[in-house]
C-alpha positions in Angstrom: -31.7 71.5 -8.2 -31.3 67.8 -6.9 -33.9 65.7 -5.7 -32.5 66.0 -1.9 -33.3 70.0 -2.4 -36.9 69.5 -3.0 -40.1 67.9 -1.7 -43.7 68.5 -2.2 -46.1 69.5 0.0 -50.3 68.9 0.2 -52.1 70.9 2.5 -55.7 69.0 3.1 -58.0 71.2 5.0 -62.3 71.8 5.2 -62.4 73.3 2.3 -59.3 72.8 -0.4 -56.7 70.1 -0.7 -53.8 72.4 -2.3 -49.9 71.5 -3.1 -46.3 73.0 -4.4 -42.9 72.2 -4.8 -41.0 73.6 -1.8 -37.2 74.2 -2.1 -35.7 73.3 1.2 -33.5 75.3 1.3 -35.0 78.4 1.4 -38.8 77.3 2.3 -40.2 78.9 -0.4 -42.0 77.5 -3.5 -41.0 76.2 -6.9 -42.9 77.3 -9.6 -47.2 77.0 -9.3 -49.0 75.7 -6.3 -52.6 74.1 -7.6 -55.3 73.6 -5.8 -58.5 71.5 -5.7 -62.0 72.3 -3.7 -62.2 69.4 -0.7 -64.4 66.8 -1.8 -67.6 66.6 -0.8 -68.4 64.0 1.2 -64.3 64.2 1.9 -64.2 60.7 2.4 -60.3 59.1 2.6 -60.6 58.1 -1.4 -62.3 61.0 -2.9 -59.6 63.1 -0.8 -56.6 60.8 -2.1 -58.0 61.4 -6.0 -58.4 65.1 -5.3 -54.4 64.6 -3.9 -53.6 62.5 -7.1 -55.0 65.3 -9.3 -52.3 68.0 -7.4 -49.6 65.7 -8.5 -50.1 65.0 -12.2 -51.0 68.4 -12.8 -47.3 69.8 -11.5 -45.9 66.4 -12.8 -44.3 65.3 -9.8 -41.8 62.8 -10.4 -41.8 59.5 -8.3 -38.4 60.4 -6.7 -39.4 63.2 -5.1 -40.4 63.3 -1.7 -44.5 63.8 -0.9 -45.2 65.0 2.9 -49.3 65.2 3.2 -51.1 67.1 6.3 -54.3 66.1 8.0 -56.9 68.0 10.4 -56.1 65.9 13.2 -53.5 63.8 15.1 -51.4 61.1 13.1 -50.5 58.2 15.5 -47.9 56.4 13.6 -50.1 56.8 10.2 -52.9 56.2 11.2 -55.9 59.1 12.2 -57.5 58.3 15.6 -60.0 61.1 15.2 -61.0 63.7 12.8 -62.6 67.1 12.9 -63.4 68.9 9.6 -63.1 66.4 7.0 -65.6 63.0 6.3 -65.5 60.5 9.9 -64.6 57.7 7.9 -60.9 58.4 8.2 -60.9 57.6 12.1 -58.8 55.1 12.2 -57.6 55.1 8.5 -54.0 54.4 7.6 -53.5 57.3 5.4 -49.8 56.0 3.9 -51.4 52.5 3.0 -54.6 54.9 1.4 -52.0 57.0 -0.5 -49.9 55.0 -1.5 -52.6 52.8 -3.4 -54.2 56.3 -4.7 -50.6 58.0 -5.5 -49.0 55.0 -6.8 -45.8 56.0 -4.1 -45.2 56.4 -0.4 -46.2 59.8 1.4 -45.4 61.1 5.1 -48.4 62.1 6.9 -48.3 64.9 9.7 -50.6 66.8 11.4 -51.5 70.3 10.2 -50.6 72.0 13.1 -47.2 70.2 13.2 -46.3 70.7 9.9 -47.3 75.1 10.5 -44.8 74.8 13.8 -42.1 72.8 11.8 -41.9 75.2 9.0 -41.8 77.9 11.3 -39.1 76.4 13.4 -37.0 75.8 10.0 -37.7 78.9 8.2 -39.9 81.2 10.2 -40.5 83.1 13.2 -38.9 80.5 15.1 -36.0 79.8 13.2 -32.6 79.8 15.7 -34.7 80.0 19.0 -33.6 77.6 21.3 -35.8 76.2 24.1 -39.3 75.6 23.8 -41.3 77.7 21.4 -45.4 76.9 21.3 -46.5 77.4 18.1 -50.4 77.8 17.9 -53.2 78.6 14.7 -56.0 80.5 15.6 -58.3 79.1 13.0 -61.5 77.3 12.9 -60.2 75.7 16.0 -57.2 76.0 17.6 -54.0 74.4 16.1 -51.0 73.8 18.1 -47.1 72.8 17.9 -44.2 71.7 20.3 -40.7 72.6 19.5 -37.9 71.8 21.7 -34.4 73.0 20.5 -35.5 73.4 16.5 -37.7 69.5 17.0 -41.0 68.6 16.4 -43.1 66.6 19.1 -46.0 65.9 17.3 -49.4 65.9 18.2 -49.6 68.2 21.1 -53.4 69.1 21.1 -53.1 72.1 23.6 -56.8 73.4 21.5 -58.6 71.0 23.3 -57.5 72.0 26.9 -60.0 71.9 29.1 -60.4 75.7 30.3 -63.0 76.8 32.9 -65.0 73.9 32.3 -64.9 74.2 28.3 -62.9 72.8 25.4 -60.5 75.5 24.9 -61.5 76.0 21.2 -64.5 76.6 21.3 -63.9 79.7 23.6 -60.8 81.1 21.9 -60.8 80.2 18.1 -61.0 82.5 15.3 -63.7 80.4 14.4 -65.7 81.5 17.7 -65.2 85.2 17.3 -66.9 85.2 14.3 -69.6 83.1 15.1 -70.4 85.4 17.9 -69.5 88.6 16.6 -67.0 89.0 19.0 -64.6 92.7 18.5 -60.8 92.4 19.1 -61.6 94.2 22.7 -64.2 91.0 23.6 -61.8 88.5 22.3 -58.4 89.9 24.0 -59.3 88.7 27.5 -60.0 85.1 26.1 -56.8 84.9 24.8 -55.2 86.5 28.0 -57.3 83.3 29.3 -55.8 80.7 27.0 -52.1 81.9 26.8 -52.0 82.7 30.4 -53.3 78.9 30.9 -50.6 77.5 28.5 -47.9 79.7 29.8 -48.7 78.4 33.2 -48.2 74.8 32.0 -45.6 74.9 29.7 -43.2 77.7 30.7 -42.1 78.1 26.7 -39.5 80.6 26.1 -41.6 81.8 23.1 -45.1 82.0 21.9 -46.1 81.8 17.7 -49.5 82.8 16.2 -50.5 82.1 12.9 -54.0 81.4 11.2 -55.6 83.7 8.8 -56.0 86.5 12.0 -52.6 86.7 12.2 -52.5 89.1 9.4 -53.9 91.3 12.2 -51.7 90.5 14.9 -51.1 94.6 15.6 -55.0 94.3 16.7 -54.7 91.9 19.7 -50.9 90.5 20.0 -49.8 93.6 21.5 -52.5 93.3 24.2 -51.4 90.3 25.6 -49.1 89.9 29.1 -47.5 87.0 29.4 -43.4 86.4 30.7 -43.0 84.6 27.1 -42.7 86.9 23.5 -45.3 86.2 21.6 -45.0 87.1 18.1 -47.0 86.6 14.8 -45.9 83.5 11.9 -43.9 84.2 9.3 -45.2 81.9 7.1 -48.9 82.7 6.6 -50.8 80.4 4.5 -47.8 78.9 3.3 -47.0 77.0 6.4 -48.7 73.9 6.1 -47.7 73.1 2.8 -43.7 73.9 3.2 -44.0 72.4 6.3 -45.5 69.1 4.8 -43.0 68.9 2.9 -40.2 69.2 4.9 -41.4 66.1 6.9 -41.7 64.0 4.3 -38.0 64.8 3.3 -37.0 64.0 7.2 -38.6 60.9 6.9 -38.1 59.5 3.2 
């Protein structure tokens, strides 16, 4: 397969920096995915070297494509603010970083946007035109714009403010474990949230994904909104194919 029919994506989360090939054409991975545990501190360098370590061990060749994801917002490469890795990378330019690391260019995205891409391209959202809302219902609460099968990044709709809170912290998966909360406790909190976002937004289709998804016959269902909302197609996979997609729209 040609160059143009590949890229490779890294996934950098909390607790594992992992990476594959991705063919493109059919969002799927090439071969072995490899994985590394996030550094700890996960400062910007020890998280490049643990991103260095993914590509030598696939052998990634220099002409093809990297796209890398990040736990928060990327502002024209550079992180404004970060949540679950080291708080050195505020305001780090992560291309310059990698690029000095990787020894070639990369395309940075956030996590979130790269989950809603590869969904719009290959997923649940594939061929749905208007505006779909892509959210992960994780440690915190992800979230992606797509408007006609395009990306506009950096849509933080997690940290809505909502009844005098940061959404997140009343609606994560990460919350209704930390409290213990059953699906019958958690429901109305999402009614909450979605509701909220439907109200704002008006998408013609909702997306979940994060690890609960695999549950989505548990809670989904309950939900009442004027939108479909259906679970991700992609499951854990999303970040990664979605990484590198990006970095093959922007080479």
């Amino acid at each position: 397969m040609s160059a143009e029919k590949v890229a490779f994506g890294i996934d950098i989360g909390g607790s594992g920096v992992k990476g594959a090939l991705v063919n493109l054409e059919t969002g799927e991975y090439m071969g072995d995915s490899a994985y590394r545990p996030t550094p700890q501190p996960a400062t910007p360098q020890a998280v490049a070297e643990a991103c260095k370590e993914l590509l030598d061990e696939l052998k990634i060749t220099p002409d093809i494509p990297v796209g890398v994801t990040f736990p928060g917002p990327v502002i024209r490469n550079v992180i404004p603010f970060i949540a679950n890795l080291d708080q050195s990378w505020a305001g780090q330019n992560v291309s310059d970083l990698m690029e000095r690391t990787l020894g070639r260019p990369i395309t940075a995205v956030n996590d979130a946007d790269a989950a809603g891409l590869a969904e719009a391209v290959y997923g649940a959202a594939k061929g749905v035109p208007g505006a779909v809302i892509v959210t992960t219902l994780g440690t915190g609460v992800g979230s992606a714009f797509i408007l006609d099968g395009k990306l506009w990044p950096n849509v933080e709709l997690g940290h809505l403010e909502l009844d005098g809170f940061d959404a997140e912290t009343q609606v994560s998966a990460g919350q209704k474990t930390k409290h213990g909360w059953t699906y019958e406790e958690w429901i109305p909190r999402l009614q909450r949230y979605y509701s909220h976002v439907e109200m704002l937004f008006s998408p013609d289709v909702f997306i979940v994904g994060g690890g609960v998804s695999e549950n989505h016959h548990l809670f989904l269902p309950h939900l009442e909104l004027r939108a479909p909302i259906y679970p991700a197609a992609l499951r854990n996979t999303a970040g990664i194919v979605g990484a590198a997609l990006f970095a093959s729209q922007h080479a």
